[in-house]
C-alpha positions in Angstrom: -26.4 -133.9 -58.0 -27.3 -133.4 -54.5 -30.2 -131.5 -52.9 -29.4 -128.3 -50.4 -31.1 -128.6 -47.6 -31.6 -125.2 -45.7 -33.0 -125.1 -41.8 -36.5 -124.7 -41.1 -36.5 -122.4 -38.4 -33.6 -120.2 -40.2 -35.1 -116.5 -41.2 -34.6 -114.8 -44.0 -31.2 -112.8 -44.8 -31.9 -109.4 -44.8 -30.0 -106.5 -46.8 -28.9 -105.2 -43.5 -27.3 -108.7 -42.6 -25.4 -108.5 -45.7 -21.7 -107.8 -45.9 -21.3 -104.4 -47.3 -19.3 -104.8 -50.5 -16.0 -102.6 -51.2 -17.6 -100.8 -53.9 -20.2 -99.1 -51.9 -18.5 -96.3 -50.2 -21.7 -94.5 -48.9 -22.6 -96.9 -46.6 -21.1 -95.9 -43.1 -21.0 -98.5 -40.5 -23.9 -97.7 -37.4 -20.9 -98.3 -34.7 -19.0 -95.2 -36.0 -21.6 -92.7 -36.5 -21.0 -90.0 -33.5 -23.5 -90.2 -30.9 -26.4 -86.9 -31.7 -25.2 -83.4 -29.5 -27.5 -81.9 -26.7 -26.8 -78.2 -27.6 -26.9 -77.0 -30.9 -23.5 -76.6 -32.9 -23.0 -73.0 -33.8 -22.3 -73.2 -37.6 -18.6 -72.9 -38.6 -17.0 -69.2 -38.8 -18.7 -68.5 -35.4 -17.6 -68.0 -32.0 -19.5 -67.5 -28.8 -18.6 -65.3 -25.9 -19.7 -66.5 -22.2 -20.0 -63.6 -19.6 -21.4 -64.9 -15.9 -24.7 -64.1 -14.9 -24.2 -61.8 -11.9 -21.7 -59.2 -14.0 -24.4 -59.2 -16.6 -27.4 -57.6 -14.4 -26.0 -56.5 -11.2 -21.9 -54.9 -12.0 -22.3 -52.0 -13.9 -19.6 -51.3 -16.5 -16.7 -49.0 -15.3 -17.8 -45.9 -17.7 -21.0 -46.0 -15.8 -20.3 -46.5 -12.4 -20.8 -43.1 -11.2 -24.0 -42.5 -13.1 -25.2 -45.7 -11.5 -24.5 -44.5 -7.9 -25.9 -41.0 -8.6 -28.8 -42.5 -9.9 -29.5 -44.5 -6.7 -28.3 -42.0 -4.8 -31.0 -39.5 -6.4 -33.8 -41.9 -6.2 -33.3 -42.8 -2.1 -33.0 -39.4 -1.7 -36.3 -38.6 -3.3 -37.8 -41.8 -1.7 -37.0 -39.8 2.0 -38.2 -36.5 0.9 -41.6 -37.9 0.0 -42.1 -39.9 3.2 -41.2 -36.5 5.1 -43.6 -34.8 3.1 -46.1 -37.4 3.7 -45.4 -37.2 7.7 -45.6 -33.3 7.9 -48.8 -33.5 5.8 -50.4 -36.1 8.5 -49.1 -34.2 11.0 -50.7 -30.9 10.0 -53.9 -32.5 8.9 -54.1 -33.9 12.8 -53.2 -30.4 14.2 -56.0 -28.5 12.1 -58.3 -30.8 13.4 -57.7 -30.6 17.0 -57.2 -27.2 16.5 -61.3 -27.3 14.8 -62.2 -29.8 17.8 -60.9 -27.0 20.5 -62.6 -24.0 18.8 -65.7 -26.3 18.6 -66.0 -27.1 22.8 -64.7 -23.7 23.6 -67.8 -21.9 21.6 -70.1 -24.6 23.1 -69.2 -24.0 26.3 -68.2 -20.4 26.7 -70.5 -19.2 24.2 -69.0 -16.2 23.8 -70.2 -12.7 21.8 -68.7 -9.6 20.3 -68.8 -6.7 22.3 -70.6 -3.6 21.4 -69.6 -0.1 21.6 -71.7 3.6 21.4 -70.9 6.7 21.9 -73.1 8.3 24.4 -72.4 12.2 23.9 -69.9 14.5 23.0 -69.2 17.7 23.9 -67.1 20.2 21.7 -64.6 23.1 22.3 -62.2 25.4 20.9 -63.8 25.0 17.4 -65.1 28.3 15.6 -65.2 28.2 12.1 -67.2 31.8 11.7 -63.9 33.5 11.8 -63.1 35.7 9.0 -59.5 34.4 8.5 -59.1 31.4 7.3 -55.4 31.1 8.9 -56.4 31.0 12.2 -55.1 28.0 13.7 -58.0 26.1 16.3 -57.3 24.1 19.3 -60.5 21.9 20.1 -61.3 19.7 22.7 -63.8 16.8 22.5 -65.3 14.9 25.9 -66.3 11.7 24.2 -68.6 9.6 26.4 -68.2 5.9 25.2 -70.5 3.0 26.5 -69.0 -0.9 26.1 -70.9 -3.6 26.4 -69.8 -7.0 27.1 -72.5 -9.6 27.2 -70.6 -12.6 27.9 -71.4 -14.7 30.9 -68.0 -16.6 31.3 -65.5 -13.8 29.6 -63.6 -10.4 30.9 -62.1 -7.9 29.1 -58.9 -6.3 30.3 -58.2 -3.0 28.4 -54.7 -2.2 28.5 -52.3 1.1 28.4 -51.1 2.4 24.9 -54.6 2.8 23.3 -55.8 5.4 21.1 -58.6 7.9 20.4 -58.9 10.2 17.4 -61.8 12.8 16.1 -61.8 13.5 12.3 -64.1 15.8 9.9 -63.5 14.2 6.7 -59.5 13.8 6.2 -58.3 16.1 8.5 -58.3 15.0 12.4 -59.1 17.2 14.8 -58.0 15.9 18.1 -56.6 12.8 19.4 -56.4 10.8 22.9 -56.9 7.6 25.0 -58.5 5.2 26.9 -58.3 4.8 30.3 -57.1 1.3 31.7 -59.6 -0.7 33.1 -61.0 -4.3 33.5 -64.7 -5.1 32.5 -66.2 -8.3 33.8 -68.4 -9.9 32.3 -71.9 -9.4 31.4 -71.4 -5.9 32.3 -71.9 -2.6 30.9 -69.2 0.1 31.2 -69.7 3.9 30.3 -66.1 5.9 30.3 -65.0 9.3 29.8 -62.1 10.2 26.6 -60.9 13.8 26.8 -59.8 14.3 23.1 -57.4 17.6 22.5 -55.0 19.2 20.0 -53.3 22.3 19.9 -52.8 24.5 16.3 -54.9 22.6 14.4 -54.9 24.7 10.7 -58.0 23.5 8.7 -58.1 24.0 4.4 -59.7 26.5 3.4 -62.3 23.9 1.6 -62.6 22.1 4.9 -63.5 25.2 7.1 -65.8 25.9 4.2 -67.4 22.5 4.3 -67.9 22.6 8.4 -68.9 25.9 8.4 -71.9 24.6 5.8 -72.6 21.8 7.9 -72.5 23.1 11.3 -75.6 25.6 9.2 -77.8 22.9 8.3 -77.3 21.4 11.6 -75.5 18.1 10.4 -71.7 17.8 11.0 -70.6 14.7 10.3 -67.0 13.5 12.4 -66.0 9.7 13.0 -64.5 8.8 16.3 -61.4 6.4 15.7 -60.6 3.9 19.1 -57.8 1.2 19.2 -57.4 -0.4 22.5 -55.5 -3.8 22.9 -57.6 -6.0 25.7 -56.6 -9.3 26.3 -59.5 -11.7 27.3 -59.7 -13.4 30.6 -61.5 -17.1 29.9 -61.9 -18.5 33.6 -58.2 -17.8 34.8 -56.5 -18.0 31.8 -56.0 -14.5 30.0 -55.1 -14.6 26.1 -52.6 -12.4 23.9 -52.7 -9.4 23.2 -55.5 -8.6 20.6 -56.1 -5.4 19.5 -59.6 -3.8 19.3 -61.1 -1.2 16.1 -64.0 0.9 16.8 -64.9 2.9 13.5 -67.8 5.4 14.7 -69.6 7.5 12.6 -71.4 10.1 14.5 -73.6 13.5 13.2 -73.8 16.4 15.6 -76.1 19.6 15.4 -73.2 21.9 16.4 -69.6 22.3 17.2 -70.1 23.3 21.0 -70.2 22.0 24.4 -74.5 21.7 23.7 -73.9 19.9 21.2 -76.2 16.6 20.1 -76.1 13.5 18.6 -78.4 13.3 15.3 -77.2 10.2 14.6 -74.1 7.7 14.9 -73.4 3.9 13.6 -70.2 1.5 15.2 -68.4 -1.0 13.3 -66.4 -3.4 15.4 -63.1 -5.6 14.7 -60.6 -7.1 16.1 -56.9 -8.2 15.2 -55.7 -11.3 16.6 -52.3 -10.4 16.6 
């Protein structure tokens, strides 16, 4: 019997080499296995639905369209209001401080100071309060002598028509007037005459009472009531009309033309407009 001779160099038969047999069905050929898939498979008894991109994030649905451009609509319109408010802030805030900045050089240059008022004497008439009957009617008359002092060196006063002057013992006034029209320059001292008058007057019987008692103890109390409007001349530029409040409380020893001051106080103010 003869030898088999195999090659040398020949390797060995692997299983994979082999011939499949019929009988082994689970063995599947490598050639028709189907190449692996890039995306994953969605298991069976699923679908997927594909919408594009820009109808996803930037087209609202129909239902919502309006809401959408109210919404918008609303939010640029708030956007604007708050960049007005923001511009009429700044602007106010710039206004207020030039406005501070003027007020500032104008007091440092013009240095200017309140001016002061006094009465100087008064004399009184038509007031007699010793009558028996307390229904007789009076008709006094006060000469009110009034000193104004302006001690500003670069500011004039103009006193102006339409002022008024009034006398009153307690509530009830007594007589009334005004000033006369005049201009004051400045750093200058002005002394002017007020006849005062009123016809009828008819004082309560507590307040005849209560001047007759003063007028004894030599202490009447009346306050002198002045509003004047002035505008102010600063160089050659006069201001607004401003209106001037003298409040004076004055005590005088007796209701006649010999009358004297005992004492007297002035409060000063002024309404800018």
């Amino acid at each position: 019997m003869a030898d088999r001779v195999h090659p040398r160099d020949s390797p060995p038969v692997s299983a994979e080499s082999q011939p499949a047999s019929p009988q082994d069905s689970s063995v599947v050929p490598q050639a028709l296995r189907p190449p692996p898939s890039e995306k994953p498979v969605p298991p069976p008894g699923t679908y997927v639905i594909k919408i594009p991109k820009d109808q996803v994030y930037r087209v609202p649905p129909a239902e919502n369209a309006r809401r959408y451009d109210q919404y918008t609509h609303r939010k640029h319109r708030r956007s604007r209001c708050c960049c007005c408010c923001c511009w009429l802030i700044g602007i106010l805030f710039i206004l207020i401080v030039l406005l501070g900045i003027a007020a500032g050089i104008f007091y440092l240059v013009f240095r200017p100071e309140a001016p002061k008022y006094t009465i100087e004497n008064i004399a009184i008439r038509g007031i007699n309060v010793t009558s028996p009957s307390s229904d007789v009617a009076i008709s006094p008359q006060f000469n009110v002598t009034v000193k104004a002092d302006n001690p500003n060196d670069k500011i004039g006063i103009y006193y102006l028509k339409d002022s008024s002057a009034e006398v009153f013992y307690n509530d009830a006034r007594l007589c009334n007037g005004a000033l006369p029209a005049f201009y004051q320059p400045s750093n200058n001292v002005t002394v002017f005459g007020m006849v005062l008058k009123d016809n009828g007057i008819e004082l309560r019987s507590e307040d005849r009472k209560s001047l007759l008692e003063s007028q004894t103890k030599r202490k009447v109390p009346l306050t002198v009531r002045i509003r004047a409007p002035v505008k102010i001349k600063v160089g050659s530029v006069k201001t607004w009309k401003i209106t001037v409040k003298v409040d004076c409380d004055v005590t005088v020893n007796e209701l006649t033309v010999q009358a004297k001051i005992v004492s007297k106080s002035c409060d000063y103010k002024v309404d800018l407009w």
